[in-house]
N, C-alpha and C positions, 0 to 999 in steps of 0.2 A: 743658638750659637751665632753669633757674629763672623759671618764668612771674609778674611780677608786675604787677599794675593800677598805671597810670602816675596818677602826679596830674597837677593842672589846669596846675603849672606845668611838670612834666616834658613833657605833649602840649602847649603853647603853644609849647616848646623846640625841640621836635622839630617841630613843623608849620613853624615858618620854614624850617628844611632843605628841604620839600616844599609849597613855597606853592602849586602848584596843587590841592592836594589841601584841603577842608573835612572842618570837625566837623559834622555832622547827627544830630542824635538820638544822640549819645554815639557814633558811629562815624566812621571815617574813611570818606569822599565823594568819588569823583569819577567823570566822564562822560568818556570816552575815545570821539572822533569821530574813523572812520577815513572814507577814501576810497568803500570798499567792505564789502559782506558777508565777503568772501573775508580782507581785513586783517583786518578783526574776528575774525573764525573763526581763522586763522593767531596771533593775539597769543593770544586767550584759548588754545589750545594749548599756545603757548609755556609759558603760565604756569601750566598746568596741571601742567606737569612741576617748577616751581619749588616749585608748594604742594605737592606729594607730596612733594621731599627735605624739607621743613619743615613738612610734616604739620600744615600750617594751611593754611586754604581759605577761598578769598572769596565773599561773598554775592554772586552780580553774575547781569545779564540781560544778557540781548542783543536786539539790534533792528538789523536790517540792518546799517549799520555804525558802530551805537551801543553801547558797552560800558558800563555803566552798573555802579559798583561799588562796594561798601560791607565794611568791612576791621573787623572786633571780635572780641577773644578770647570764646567765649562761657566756658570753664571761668570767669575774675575776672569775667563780664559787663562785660566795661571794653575800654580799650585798653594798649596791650603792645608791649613793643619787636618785638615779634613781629609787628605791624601797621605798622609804622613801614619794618623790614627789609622788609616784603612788597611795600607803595607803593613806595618807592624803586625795586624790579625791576619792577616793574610799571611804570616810567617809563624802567625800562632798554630796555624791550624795545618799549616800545611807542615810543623814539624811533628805532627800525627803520624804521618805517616809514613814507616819507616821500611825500605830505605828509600833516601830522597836524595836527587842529585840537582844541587842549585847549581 
């Protein structure tokens, strides 16, 4: 896949697809509140196995069952459909788990 830096209006585009997720400091933001440590623990897993077939990886902490996460290509230092594809599963997975409070 051909990685390239999305413009302002390309990420405006794409952000309405995924309205809960923000721009912060040029990255894609969002705080994923689960139930527990264990959900938390179990999504961020999940989605571990999703960034390795796609060989992008997210910034993110954890805090008991706080997933706290931040999505940027560092190769363009930008954003990338590659961030865009990543949140979306990342909202796949994390609506497993129920209940969840975005």
């Amino acid at each position: 896949m051909n990685i390239q830096k999305l413009s302002d209006e390309e990420i405006k585009t794409k952000l309405s697809k995924i309205s809960t997720w923000k721009v912060v400091n040029s990255k894609l933001h969002k705080l994923f509140k689960f139930k527990s440590f264990n959900q938390a623990f179990c999504f961020m897993t999940g989605i571990a196995m999703v960034c390795e077939k796609m060989n992008h990886h997210p910034e993110w902490s954890n805090v008991y069952g706080n997933v706290d996460v931040q999505l940027v290509t560092h190769k363009v230092a930008g954003l990338t459909e590659l961030d865009f594809i990543l949140a979306e599963k990342m909202d796949e997975i994390a609506s497993l788990f129920i209940p969840l409070v975005q």
